[in-house]
C-alpha positions as CSV (number, residue, x, y, z in Angstrom):
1,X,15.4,-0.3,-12.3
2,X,14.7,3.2,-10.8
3,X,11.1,1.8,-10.2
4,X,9.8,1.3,-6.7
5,X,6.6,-0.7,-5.9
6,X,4.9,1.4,-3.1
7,X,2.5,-1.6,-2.3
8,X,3.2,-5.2,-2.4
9,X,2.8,-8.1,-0.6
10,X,5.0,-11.7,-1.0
11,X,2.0,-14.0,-0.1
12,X,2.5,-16.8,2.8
13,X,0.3,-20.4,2.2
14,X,-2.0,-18.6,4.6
15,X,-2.3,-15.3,3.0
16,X,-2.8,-17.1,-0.5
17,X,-5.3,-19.8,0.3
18,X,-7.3,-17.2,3.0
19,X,-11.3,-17.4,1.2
20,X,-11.4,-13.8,1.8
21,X,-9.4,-13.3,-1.6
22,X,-11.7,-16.0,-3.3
23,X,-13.6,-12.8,-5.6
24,X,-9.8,-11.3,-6.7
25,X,-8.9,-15.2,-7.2
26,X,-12.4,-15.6,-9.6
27,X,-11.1,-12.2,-11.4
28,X,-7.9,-13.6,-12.2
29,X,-9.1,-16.5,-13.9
30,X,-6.7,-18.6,-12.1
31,X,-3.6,-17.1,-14.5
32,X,-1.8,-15.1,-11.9
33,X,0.4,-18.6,-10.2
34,X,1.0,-16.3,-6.7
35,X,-3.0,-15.9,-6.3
36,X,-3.1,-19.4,-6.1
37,X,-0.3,-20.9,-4.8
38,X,2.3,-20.1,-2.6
39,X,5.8,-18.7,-3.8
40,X,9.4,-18.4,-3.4
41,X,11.0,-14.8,-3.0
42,X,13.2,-15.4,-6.3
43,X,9.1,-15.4,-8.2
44,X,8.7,-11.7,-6.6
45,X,11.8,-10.6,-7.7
46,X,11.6,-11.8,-11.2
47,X,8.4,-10.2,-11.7
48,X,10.0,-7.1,-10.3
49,X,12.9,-7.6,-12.8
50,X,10.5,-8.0,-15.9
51,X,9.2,-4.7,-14.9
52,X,12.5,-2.6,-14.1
53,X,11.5,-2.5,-10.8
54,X,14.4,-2.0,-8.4
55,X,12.7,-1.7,-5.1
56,X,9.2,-2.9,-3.6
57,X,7.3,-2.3,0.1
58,X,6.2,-5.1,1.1
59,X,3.2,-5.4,4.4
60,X,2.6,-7.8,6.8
61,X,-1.2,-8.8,6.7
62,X,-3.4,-8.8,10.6
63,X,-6.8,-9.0,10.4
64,X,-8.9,-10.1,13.2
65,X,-7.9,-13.0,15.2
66,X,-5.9,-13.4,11.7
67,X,-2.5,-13.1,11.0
68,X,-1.8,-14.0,7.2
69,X,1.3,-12.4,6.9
70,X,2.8,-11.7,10.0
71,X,6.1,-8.9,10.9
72,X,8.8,-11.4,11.4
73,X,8.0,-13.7,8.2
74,X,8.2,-10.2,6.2
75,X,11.3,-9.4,7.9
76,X,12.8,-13.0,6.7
77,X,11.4,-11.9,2.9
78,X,13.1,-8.8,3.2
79,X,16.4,-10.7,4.5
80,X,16.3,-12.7,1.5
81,X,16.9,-9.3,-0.7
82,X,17.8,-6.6,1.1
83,X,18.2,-4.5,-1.4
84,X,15.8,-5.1,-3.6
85,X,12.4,-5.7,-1.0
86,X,11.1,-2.9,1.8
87,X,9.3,-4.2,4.7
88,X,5.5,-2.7,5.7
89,X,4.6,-3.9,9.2
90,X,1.0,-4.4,10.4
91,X,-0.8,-4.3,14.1
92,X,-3.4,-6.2,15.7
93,X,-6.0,-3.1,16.2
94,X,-7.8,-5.2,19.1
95,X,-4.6,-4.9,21.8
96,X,-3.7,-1.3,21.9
97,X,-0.8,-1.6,24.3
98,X,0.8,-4.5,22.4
99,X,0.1,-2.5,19.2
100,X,1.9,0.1,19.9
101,X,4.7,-1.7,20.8
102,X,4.6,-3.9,17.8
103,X,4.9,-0.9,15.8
104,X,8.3,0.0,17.7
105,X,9.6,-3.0,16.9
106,X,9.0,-3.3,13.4
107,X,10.5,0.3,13.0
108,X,13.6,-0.1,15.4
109,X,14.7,-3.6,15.6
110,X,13.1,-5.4,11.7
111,X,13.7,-1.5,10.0
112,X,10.8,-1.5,8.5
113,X,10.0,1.9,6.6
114,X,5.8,1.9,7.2
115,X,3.0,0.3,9.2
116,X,-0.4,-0.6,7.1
117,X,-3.7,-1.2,8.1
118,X,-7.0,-2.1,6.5
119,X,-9.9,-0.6,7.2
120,X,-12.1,-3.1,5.7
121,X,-10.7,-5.8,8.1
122,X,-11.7,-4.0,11.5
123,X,-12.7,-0.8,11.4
124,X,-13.6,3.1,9.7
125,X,-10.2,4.9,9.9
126,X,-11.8,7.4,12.8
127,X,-12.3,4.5,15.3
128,X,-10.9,4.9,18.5
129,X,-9.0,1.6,18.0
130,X,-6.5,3.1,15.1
131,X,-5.9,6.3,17.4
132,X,-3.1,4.8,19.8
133,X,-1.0,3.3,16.1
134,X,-1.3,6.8,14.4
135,X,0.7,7.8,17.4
136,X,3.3,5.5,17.1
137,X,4.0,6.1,13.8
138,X,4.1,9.9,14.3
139,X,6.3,9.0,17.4
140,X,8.6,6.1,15.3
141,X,8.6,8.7,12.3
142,X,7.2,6.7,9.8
143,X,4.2,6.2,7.6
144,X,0.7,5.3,8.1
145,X,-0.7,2.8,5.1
146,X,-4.2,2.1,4.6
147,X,-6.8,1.2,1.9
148,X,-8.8,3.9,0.4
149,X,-12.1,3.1,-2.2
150,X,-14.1,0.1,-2.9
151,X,-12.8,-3.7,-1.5
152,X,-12.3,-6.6,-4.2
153,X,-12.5,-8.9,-1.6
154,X,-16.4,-9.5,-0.4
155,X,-16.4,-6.5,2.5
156,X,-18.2,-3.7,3.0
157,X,-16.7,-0.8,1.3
158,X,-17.9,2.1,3.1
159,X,-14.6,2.3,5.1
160,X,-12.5,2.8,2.6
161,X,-14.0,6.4,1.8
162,X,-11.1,8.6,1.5
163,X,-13.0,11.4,3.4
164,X,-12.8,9.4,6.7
165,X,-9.3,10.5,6.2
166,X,-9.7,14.1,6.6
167,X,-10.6,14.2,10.2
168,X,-7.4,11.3,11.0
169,X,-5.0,14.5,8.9
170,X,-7.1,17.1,11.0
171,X,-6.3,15.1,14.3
172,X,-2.5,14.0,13.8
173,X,-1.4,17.1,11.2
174,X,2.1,15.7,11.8
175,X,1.4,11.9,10.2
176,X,2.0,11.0,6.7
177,X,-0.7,8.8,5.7
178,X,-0.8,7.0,2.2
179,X,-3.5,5.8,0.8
180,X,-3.7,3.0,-1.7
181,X,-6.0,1.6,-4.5
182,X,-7.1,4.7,-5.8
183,X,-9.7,5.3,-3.9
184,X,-12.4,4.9,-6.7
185,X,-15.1,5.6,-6.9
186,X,-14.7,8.2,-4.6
187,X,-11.4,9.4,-6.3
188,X,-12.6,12.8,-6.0
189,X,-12.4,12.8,-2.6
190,X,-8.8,11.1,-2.6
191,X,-7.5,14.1,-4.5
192,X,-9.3,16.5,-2.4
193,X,-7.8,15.5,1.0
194,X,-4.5,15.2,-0.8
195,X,-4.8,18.6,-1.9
196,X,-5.8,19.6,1.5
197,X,-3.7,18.2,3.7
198,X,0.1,18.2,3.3
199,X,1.0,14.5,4.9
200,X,-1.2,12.8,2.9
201,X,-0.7,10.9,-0.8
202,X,-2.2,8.6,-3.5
203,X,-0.6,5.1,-4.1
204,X,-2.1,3.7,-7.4
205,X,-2.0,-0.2,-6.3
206,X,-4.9,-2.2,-7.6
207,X,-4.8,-0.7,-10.5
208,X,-3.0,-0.9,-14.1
209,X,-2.2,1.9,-15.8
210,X,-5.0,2.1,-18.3
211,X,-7.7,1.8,-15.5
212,X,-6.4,5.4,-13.9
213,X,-9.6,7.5,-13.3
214,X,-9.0,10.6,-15.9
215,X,-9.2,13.5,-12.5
216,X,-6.2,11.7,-11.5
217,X,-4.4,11.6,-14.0
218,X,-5.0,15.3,-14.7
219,X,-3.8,15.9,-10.9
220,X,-0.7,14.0,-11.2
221,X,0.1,16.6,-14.5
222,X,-1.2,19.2,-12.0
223,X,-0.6,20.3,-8.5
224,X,-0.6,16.5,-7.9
225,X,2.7,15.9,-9.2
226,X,4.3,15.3,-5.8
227,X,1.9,13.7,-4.4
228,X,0.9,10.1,-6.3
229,X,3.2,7.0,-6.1
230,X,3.1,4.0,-8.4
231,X,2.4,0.5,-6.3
232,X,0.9,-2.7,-7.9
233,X,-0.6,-4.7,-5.2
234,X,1.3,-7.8,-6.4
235,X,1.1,-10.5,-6.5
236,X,-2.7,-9.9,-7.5
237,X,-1.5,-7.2,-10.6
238,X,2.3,-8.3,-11.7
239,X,4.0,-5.0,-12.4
240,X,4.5,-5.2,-15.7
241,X,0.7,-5.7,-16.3
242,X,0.4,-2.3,-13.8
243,X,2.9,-0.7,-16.0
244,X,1.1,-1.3,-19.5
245,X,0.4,1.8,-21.4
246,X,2.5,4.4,-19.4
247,X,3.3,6.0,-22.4
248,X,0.4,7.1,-23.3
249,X,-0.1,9.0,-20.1
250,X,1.6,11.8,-21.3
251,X,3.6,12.4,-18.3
252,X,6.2,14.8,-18.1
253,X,9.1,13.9,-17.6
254,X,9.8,15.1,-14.1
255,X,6.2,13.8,-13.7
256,X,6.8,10.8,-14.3
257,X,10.4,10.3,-12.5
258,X,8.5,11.7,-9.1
259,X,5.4,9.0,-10.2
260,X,7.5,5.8,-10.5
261,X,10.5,6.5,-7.8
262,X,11.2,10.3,-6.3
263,X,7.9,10.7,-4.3
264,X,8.2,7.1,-2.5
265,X,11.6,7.4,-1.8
266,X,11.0,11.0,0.1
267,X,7.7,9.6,1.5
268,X,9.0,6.4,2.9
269,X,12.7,7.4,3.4
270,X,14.6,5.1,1.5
């Protein structure tokens, strides 16, 4: 169970039915029950069991005048299995002030261990509007989550260049910033502002094993060894579907210890 998820959500009615995720729905095939339908927290946690996954960060969901998943329903998830579930919160980008105080809350009074925001719902990670958040979480000590490569859902994918990233790293050298999904099919990029900046890291969400791009997997062996964490971006990949074929990545051992557990616990403080 030394496993922990660095990217999950447990999906409200509102976050599940949203049209948004109609394309990842139409990918699925209708197989995966939580794409679908709503769920109760006992469903996350088996999946999490199947997989020997002992802990998993999950994130509140704002979008525009659209909260799908908001802070306090994550903090009741995360109340239901304290142990075993991590809470992400999430801001409204389009009220600084109350931003910023949002992410005080979810940090000091819900405990939450990250905030996460998604380009591809508002705006390129160099907008003025994500400026006042990156200093609350530098000031609240915690990390800054965001998306990083193409969008399954039908949005412009542009904003989830990892390169955007390089100037936020430039700007705020003292924020750690994770990006998720990959970043393909600009992976290269993701690696390159990994390598170049200390505070920032590769979550591998959205992906199962066997769909790793081959220069990451050849930086994780490399001088990317502290610097990739395993997430699944359930309920849309269960984890034992991301975990498939782990094997035959060849990881070192230490490799793959840092991989599935050491490098999110240091990251996210757990």
């Amino acid at each position: 169970m030394d496993i922990i998820d660095a990217w999950a959500q447990h999906p409200t009615a509102r976050h599940v039915a949203d049209p948004i995720f109609d394309s990842l729905r139409r990918w699925t095939k209708g197989e995966n029950e939580a794409m679908v339908s709503e769920i109760p927290v006992s469903t996350t946690l088996a999946a999490m069991d199947e997989a020997g996954v002992g802990k998993a960060l999950i994130s509140a969901w704002y979008a525009p005048r659209n909260v799908m998943i908001s802070n306090d329903e994550v903090a009741s998830f995360v109340a239901e299995a304290p142990d075993r579930l991590v809470g992400v919160g999430s801001v409204d980008l389009a009220k600084p002030m109350e931003a910023v105080a949002e992410v005080r809350r979810c940090v000091d009074e819900l405990g939450f261990k990250a905030i996460r925001v998604l380009p591809w719902l508002w705006e390129p990670p160099t907008d003025r509007r994500f400026y006042p958040v990156y200093v609350a979480c530098c000031e609240a000590g915690v990390p800054f989550c965001t998306q990083i490569g193409h969008t399954g859902p039908l949005m412009p994918s542009e904003v989830g260049r990892p390169i955007y990233l390089d100037q936020v790293c430039l700007d705020f050298p003292e924020l750690v910033v994770v990006g998720g999904h990959i970043g393909y099919p600009w992976t290269d990029e993701a690696i390159a502002v990994a390598t170049k900046h200390e505070g920032f890291f590769i979550d591998t969400s959205a992906y199962t094993v066997r769909r790793y791009p081959a220069p990451l997997v050849e930086y994780m062996k490399r001088s990317g060894a502290t610097k990739v964490l395993f997430g699944t971006n359930f309920p849309m990949i269960p984890p034992k579907k991301a975990l498939a074929g782990l094997d035959d990545l060849g990881l070192a051992d230490d490799v793959r210890a840092a991989f599935l557990a050491g490098n999110a616990k240091r990251v996210f403080r757990l």
